[in-house]
Biopython code that builds the backbone (N, CA, C, O; Angstrom):
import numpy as np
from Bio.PDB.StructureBuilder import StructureBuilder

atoms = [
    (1, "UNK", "N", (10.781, -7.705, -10.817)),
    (1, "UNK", "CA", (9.491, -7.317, -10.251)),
    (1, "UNK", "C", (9.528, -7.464, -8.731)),
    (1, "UNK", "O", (10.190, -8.403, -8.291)),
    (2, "UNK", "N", (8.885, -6.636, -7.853)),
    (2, "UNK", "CA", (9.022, -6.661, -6.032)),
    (2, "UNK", "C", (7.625, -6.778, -6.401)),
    (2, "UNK", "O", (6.849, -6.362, -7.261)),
    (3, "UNK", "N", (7.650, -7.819, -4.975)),
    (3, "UNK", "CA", (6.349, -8.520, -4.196)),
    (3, "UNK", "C", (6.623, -7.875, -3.219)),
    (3, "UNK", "O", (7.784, -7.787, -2.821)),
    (4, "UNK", "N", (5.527, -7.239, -2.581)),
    (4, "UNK", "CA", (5.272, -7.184, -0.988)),
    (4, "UNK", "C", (4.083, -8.173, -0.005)),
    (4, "UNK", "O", (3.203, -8.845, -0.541)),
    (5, "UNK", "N", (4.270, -8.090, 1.389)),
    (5, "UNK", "CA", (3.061, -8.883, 1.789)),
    (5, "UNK", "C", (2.389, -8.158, 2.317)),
    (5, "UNK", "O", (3.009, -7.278, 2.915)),
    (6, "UNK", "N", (1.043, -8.097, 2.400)),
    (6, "UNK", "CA", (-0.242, -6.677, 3.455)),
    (6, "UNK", "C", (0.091, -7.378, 4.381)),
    (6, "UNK", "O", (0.268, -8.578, 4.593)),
    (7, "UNK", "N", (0.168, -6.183, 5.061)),
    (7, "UNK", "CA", (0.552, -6.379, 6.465)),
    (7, "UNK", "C", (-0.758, -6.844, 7.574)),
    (7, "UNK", "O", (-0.672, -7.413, 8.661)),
    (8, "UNK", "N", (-1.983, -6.350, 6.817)),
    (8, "UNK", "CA", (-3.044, -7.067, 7.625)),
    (8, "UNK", "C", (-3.587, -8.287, 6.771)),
    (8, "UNK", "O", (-4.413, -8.875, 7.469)),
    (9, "UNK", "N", (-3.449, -8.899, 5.537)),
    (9, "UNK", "CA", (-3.964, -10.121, 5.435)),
    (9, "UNK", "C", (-2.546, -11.435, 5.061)),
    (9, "UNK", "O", (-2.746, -12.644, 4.951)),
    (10, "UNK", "N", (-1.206, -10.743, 4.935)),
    (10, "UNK", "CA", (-0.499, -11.230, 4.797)),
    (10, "UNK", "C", (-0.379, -12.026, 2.896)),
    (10, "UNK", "O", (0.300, -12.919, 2.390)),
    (11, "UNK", "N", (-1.369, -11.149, 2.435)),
    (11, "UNK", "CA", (-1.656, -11.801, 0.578)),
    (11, "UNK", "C", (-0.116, -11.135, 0.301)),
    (11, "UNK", "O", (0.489, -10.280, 0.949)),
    (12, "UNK", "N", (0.247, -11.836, -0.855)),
    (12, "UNK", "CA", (1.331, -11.388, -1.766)),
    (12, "UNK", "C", (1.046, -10.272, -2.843)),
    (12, "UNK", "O", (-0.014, -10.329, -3.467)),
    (13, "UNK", "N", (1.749, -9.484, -3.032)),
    (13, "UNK", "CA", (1.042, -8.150, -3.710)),
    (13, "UNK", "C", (2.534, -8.023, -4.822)),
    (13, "UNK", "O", (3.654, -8.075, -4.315)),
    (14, "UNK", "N", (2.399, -7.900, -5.950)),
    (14, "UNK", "CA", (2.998, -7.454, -7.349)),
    (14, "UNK", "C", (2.973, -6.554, -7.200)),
    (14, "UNK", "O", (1.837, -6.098, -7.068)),
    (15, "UNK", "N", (4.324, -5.407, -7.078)),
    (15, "UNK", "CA", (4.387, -3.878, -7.804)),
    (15, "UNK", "C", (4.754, -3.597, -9.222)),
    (15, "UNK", "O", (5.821, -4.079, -9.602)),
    (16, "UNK", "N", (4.178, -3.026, -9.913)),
    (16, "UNK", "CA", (4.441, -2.249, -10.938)),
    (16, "UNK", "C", (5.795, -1.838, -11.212)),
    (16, "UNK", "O", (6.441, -1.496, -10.222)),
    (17, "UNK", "N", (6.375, -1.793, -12.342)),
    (17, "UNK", "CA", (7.644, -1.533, -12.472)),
    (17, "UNK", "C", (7.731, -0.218, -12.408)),
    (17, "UNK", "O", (8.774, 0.181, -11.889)),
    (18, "UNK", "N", (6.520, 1.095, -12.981)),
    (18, "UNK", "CA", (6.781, 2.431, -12.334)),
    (18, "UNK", "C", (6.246, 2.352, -11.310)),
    (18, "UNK", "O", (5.049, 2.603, -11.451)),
    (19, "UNK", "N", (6.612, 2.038, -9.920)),
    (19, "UNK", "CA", (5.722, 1.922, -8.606)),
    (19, "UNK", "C", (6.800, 3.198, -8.484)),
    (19, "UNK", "O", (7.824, 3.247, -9.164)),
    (20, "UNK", "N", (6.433, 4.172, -7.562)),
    (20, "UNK", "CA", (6.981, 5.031, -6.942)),
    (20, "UNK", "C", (6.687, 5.146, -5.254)),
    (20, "UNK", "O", (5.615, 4.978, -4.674)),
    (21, "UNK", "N", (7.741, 5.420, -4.801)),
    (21, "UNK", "CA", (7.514, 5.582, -2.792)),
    (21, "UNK", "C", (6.601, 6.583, -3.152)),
    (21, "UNK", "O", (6.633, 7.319, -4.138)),
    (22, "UNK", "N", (5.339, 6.496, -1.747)),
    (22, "UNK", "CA", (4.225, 7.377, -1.197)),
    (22, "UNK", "C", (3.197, 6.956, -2.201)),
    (22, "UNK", "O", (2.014, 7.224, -1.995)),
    (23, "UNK", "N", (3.591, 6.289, -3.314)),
    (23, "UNK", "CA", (2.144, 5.955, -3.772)),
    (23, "UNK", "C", (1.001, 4.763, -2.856)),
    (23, "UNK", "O", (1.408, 4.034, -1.952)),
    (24, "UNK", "N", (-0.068, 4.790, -3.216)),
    (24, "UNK", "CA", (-1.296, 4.198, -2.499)),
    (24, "UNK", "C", (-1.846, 3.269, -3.495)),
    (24, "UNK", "O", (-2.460, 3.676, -4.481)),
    (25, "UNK", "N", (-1.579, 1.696, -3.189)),
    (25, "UNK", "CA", (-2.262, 0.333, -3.654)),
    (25, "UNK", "C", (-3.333, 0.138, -2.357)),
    (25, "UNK", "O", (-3.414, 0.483, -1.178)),
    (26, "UNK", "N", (-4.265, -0.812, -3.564)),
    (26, "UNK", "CA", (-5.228, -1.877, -2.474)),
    (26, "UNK", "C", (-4.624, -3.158, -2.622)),
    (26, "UNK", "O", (-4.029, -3.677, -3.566)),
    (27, "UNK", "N", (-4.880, -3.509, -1.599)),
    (27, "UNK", "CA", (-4.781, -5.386, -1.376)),
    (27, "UNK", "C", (-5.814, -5.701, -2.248)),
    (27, "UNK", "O", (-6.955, -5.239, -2.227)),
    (28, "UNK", "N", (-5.391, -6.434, -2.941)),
    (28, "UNK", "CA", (-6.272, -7.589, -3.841)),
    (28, "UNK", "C", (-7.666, -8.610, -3.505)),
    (28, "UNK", "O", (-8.728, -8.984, -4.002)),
    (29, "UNK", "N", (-6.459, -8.803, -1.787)),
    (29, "UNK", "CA", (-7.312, -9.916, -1.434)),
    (29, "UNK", "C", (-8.237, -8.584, 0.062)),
    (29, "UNK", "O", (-9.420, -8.252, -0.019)),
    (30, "UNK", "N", (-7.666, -8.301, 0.745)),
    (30, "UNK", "CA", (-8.636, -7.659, 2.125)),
    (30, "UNK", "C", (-8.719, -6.248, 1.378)),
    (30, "UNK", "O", (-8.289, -5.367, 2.122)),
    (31, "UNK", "N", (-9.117, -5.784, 0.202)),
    (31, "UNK", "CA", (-8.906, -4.066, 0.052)),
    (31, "UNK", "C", (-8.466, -2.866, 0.810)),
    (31, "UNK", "O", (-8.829, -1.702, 0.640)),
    (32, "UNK", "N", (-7.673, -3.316, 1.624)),
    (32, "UNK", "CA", (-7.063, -2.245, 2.671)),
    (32, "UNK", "C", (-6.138, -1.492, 2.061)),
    (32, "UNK", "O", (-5.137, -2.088, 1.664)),
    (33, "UNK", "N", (-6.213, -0.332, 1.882)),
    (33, "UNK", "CA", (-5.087, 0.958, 1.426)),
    (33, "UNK", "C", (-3.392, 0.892, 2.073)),
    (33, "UNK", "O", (-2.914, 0.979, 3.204)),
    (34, "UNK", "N", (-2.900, 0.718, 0.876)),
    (34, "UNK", "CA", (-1.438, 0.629, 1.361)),
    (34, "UNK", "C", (-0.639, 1.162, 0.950)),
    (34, "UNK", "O", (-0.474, 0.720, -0.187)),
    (35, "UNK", "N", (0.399, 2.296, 1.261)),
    (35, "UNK", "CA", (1.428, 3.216, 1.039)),
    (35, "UNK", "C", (2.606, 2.925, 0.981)),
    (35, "UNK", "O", (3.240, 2.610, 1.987)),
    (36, "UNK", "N", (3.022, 2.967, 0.019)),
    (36, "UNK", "CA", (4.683, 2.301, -0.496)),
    (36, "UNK", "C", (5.675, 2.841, -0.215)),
    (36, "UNK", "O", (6.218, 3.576, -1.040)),
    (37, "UNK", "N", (6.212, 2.636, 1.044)),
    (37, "UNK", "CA", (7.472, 3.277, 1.919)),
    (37, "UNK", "C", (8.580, 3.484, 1.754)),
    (37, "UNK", "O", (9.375, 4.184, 2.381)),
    (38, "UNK", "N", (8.746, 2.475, 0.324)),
    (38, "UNK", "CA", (10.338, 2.063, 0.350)),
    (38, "UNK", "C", (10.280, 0.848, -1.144)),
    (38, "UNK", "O", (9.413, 0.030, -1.449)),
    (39, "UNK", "N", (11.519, 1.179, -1.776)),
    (39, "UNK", "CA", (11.863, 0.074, -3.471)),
    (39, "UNK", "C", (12.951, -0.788, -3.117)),
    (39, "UNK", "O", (12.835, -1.921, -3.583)),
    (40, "UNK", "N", (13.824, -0.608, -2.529)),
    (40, "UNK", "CA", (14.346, -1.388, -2.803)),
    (40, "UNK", "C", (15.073, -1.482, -0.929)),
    (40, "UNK", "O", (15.567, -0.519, -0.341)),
    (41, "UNK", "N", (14.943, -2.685, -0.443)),
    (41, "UNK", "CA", (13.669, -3.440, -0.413)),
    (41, "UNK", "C", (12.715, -2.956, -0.458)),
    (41, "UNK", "O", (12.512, -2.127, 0.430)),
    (42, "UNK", "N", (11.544, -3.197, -1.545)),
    (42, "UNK", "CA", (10.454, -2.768, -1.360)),
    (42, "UNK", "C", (9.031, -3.593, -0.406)),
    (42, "UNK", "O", (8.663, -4.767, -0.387)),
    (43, "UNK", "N", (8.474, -2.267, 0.358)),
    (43, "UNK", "CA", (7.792, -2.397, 1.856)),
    (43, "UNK", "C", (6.628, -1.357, 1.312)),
    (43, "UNK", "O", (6.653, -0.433, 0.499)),
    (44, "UNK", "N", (5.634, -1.920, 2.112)),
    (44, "UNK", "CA", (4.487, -1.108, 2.446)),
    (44, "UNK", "C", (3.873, -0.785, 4.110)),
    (44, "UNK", "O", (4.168, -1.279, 5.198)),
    (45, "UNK", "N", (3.309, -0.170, 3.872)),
    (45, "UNK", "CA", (2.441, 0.051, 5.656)),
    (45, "UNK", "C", (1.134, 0.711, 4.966)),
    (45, "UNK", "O", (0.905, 1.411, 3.980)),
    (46, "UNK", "N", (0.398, 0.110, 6.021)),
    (46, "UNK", "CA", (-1.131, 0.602, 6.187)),
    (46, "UNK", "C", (-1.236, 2.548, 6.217)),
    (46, "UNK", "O", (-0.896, 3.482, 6.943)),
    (47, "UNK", "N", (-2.153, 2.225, 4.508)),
    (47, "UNK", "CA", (-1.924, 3.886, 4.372)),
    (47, "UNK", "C", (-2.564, 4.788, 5.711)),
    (47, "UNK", "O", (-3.416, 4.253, 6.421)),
    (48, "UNK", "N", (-2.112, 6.121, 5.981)),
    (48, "UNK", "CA", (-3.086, 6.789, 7.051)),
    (48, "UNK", "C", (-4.424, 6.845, 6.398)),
    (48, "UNK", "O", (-4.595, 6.810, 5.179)),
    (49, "UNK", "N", (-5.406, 6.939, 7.344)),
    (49, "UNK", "CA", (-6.253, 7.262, 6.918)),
    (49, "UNK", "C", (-6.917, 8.339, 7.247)),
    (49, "UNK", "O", (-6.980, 8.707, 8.420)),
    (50, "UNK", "N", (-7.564, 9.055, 6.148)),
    (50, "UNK", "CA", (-7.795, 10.362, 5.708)),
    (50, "UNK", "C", (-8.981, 10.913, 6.776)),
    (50, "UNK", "O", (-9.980, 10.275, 7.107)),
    (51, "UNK", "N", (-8.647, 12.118, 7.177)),
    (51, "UNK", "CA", (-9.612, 11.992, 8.291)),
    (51, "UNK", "C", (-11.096, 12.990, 7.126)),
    (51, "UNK", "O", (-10.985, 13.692, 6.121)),
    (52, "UNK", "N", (-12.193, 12.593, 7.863)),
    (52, "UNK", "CA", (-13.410, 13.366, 7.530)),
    (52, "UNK", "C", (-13.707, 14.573, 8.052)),
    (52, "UNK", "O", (-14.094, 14.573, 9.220)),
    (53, "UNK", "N", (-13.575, 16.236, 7.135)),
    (53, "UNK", "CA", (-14.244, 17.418, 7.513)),
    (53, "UNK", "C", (-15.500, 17.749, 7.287)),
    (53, "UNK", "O", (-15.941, 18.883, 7.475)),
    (54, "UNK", "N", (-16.241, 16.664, 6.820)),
    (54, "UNK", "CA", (-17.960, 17.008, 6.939)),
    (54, "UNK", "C", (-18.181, 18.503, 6.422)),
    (54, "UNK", "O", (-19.371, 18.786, 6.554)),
    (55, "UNK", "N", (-17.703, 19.186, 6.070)),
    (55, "UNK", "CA", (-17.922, 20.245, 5.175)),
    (55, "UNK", "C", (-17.410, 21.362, 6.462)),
    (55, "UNK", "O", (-17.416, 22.570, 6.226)),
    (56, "UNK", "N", (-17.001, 20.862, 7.742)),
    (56, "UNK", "CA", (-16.907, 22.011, 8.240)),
    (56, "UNK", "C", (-15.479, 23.220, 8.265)),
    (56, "UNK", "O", (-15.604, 24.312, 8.818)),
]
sb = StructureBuilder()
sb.init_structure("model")
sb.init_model(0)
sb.init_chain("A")
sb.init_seg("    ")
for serial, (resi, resn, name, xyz) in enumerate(atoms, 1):
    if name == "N":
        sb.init_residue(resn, " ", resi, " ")
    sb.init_atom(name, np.array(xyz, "f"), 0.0, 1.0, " ", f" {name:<3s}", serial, name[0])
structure = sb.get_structure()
């Protein structure tokens, strides 16, 4: 099993054994969106965030 740490609260995070790169977890502990970069070592980074088109 890979642990990662959020990079903004520093919590320990469990991946899933089907975790796949580019997928999107929350932190457990700060709910911040995080994008899975990489398995082995497995790493995350602060997902982008999605910008708003307000319908235009």
């Amino acid at each position: 099993m890979n642990t990662v740490k959020c990079p903004e609260c520093d919590a320990e995070i469990t991946l899933e054994a089907n975790t796949e790169v580019g997928e999107i977890l929350v932190c457990p502990d700060c709910g911040v969106d995080l994008e899975i970069t990489a398995l082995e070592p497995a790493s995350v980074e602060l997902a982008p965030m999605e910008q708003e088109d307000w319908g235009e």
